[in-house]
Structures are given as C-alpha cells and as structure tokens.
N, C-alpha and C positions, 0 to 999 in steps of 0.2 A: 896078937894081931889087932892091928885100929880099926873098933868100926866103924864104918860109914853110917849115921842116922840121920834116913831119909826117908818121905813119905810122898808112895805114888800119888798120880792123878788120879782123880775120883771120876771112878765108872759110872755109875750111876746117872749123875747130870748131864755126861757125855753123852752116853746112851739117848739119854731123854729129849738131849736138846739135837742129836744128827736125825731121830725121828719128827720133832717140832719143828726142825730147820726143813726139809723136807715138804711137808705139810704146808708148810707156808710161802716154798716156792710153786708149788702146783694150785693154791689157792688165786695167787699171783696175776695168773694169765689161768685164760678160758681154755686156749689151745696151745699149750707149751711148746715152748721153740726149742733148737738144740742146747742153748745154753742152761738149759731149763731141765730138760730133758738126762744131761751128764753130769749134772749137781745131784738130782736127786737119786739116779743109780748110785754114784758112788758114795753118797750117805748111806744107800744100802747095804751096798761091799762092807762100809766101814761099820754099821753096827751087827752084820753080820759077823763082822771078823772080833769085835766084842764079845759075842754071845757064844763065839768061840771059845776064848780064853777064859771065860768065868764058869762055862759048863760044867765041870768036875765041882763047883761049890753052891750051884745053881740048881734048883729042881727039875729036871727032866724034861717034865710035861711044858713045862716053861721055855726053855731052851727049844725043844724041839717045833712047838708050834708058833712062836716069836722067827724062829728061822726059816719056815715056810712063808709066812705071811709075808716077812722083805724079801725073799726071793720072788713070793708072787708079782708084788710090788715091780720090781728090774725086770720081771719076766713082760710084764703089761705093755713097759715100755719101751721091751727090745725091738721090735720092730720098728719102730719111728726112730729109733737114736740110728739103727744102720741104713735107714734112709738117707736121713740126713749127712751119716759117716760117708757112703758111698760117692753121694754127689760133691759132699767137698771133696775127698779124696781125688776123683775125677775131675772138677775143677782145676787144683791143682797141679795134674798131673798135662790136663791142655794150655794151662799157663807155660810151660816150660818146654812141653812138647806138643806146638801148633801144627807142627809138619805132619805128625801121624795123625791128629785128628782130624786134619783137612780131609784125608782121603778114607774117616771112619765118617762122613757126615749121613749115608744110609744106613749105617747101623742101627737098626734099632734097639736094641739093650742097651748101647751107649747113648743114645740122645732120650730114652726113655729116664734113667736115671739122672742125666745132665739136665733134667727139664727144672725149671720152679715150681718151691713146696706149692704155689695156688694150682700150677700145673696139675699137681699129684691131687690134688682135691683134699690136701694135708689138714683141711680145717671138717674134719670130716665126723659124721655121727659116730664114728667108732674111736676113732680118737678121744672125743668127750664122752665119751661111756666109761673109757678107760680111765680118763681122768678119775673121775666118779670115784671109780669103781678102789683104785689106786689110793684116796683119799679116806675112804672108809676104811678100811683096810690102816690105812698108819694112826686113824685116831684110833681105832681099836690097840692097836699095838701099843701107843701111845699110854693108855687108859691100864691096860697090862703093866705095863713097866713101869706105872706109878706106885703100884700096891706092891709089886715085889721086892721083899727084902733083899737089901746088896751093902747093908753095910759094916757087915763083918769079912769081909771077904779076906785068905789071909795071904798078902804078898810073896811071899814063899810059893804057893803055888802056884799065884799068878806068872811068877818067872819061871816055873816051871814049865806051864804052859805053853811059854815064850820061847825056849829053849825047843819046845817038840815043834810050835811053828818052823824055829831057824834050822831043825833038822830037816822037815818036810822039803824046805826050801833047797838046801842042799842035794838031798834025793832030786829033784827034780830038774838042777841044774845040771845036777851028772848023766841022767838021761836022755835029757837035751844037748849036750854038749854031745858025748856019744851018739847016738840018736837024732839028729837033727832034722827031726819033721813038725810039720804043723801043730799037729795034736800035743806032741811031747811040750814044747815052745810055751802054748795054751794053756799047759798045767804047771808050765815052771811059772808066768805069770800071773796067776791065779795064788798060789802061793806067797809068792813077791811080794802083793798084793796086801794078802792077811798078814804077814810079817812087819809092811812098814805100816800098816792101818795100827795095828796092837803098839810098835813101839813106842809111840806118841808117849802113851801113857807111863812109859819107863826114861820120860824125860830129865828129873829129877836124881836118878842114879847120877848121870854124868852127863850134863844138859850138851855144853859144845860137843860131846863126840855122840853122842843120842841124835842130834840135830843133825851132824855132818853125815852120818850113815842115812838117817832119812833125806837127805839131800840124794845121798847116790843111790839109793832104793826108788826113787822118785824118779830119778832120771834113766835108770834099769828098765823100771816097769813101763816109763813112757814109749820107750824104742821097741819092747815087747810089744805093746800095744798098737802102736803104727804095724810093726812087722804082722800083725794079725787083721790090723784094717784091710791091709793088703791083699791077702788071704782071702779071706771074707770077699772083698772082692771078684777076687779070681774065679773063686767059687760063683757068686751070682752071674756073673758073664760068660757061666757053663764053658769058661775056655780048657783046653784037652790040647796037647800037641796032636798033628798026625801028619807026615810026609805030604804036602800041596794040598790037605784038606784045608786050610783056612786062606783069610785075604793075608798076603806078605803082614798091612799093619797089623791085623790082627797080632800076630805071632810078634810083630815090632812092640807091642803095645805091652804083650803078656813079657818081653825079654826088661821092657824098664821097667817094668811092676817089679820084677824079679831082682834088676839093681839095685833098687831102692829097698828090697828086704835085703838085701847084700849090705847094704847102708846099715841097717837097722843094726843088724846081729854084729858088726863089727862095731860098734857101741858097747854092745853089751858085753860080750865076752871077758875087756879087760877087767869091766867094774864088776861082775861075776866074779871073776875068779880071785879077784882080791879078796873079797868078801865071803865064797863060798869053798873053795877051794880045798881038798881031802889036807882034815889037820888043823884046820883053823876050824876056832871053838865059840861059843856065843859069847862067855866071858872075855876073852879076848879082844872081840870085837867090840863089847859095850868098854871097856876096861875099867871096869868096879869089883870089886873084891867081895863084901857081902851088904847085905838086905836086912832092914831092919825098919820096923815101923812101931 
C-alpha cells in the first residue's frame, strides 16, 4: 500500500495563540460587546476541544485543571452573551413579525429584553469584575501551556482521538434524530462542536476534503445553534401552553419561534445524515488511507 507522508498541524502554538487571541480581545474594550463576547467563548470551545484530543498523551493534572479554568472563563461570560443573544434574536423576530409585536407592547419580559445594552446598565460593575476576573484566569492558563511539554505528541493517537470524537458525534445524532428534544439537540451540538474544532488540525491528510467537511460541520453546528437560541428563549419568556391561559400573541409568538426551529432542524438533518449516518466511518469521510509523521 502507498503511504501518504504527512505532518499534522501543530498543537501547541494553536493552543497558545486561541488563549493569547483571547486575551487580547477582552484587553481590547473595557466592557466587551457581543462581538467580543462569541470570539472569546468560542476560543474557549476550541482549546477546550484541543485539550480534549491530546488528553491520553498529556499529564492529567494538566489537562484537567487547563479545562476547568476555560470553562470558567465561558461560564463568566455566559450571561452577557444570552443577553445580547436574546435581544437580537427578538429583534429580529419583530422585524419580520411587527403585527404580533404591535399587540405584545405591555409585555413586560418582551420589552424588558428588547430594551438597549445602556438600558440594561450592560456597562456595569459586574460585568468588569468579570472581565477582570476572566483575564486572570487566561494569563494563568496561558503561562501553563508555555512550560508544558507537547512536542512529541504521536499522531496515531491523535487520530485516534478524532475517531472517538466522530463516534461521540454519531451517538448523538441518533438520539436526536430518534429523540427529538431540546436537551438531546444540545448534546448533538456540543459534540459537533469538538469534532469540527479538532479537525482543523487534520488539515493536511486531505486539505480540500478536510476543508469541505468543516464547511458543512460549520454550517450543521450553526442551525443547531440558532435552534437552541430559540430555546433559550422560550425558556426565559417562561412560555407554557395552556388552553385561554395566555394573550392569543403570546401563543402567536411561541408558534413562530417554533417555525423557525422547524427551519433550523430541516437544515440539519440532511447534512447529518450524509456525514453521520449508521455505516459511514471517519475514514471515509476524511478519505485518506494512512498516517505517518
């Protein structure tokens, strides 16, 4: 058989510079805005879904307390990103449907969230503590991930690795697809997630078809993501059916939210199941034969 000799992307600098990249958008501004805000979570995601993959070659104690500290990091700043998520969402959704929001203008839940971040007092002592707090926290990690050894790491396992993400991913699909609720959705995405964050670095096997999967891993994860903005939504606006308990819009408002997850999940399905599908393999999908560095 011919092999293919190829040499992954290097972990290491990756790693180093999604937590320096990081770092130096929340240096940036005083009180991060949302664009600010979903950069640096998902550096998070992303060298968390790193610290994933190298685990099995990685010290322990390393691994486990590096992935606490970016979660804390996402966790600081979850509340402000689904502020922000909430009101554009809502936004949005009275662009297209002024007729129901004409007759929600005493709602309060709804005009509460529809207000402006100065509204919300978004420039607020808690918000810059968090900053703070956020910033410590990645130079540390930062300052960690210098001294740790990564550069033996040995590609065989890496894809190995890679292989139990794209199973995880599969398990999750089929649960959701069967199973079609919130929570399930939530964990097929999260997965999604670590699958196309790691393949990056398995560019090199087979760059255009590496590339084109994280294209439609990109585009999967996105309509997942809308589909749980949604959600998320529904949830804050404590809406509940019940027979004449609510205003008509009310229940008008909860049936387009619910379209538009209608919208979402018929996105995904097809590119799902092309990709995830009982019987299709990793190798298949990357189509490279073997690994060699």
């Amino acid at each position: 058989m011919e092999q293919d000799l190829v040499k992954l992307k290097n972990i290491k600098p990756a790693l180093s510079g999604y937590i320096k990249d990081a770092e130096l958008l929340l240096e940036s501004a005083e009180f991060p805005d949302e664009v600010i805000i979903h950069d640096v979570r998902v550096l998070m995601k992303k060298s968390r879904s790193v610290l994933r993959i190298i685990a099995p070659q990685i010290e322990s104690d390393f691994t486990s307390r590096e992935n606490l500290a970016m979660r804390e990091v996402g966790r600081i700043l979850h509340s402000q990103r689904e502020t922000f998520v909430f009101r554009k969402t809502l936004k949005d959704l009275k662009k297209r449907y002024p007729e129901i929001f004409n007759k929600l203008i005493s709602d309060k839940k709804i005009s509460g969230l529809l207000k402006k971040p100065d509204d919300l007092n978004i420039h607020s002592e808690t918000i810059l503590n968090g900053r703070e707090k956020a910033l410590k926290i990645l130079k540390k990690t930062g300052y960690h991930i210098r001294f740790e050894p990564m550069a033996n790491l040995d590609a065989q396992l890496l894809l190995k690795e890679l292989e139990i993400s794209y199973n995880r991913v599969v398990n999750h699909y089929l649960m959701a697809r069967n199973y079609t609720k919130t929570s399930n959705l939530h964990e097929f995405r999260k997965a999604s997630k670590d699958f196309l964050y790691q393949l990056w670095f398995f560019r090199p096997l087979n760059t255009a078809v590496v590339k084109s999967l994280e294209k439609k891993m990109d585009y999967l994860t996105q309509n997942l993501g809308k589909y749980n903005d949604l959600s998320r939504l529904l949830k804050v606006l404590g809406y509940k059916y019940e027979y004449t308990a609510n205003l008509p819009a009310v229940d008008e408002l909860a049936i387009v939210i619910k379209e538009e997850q209608d919208r979402c999940l018929s996105k995904v399905w097809p590119a799902a199941h092309q990709l995830f599908c009982p019987g299709q393999n990793l190798v298949n999908i990357l189509g490279f034969r073997l690994l060699i560095i």
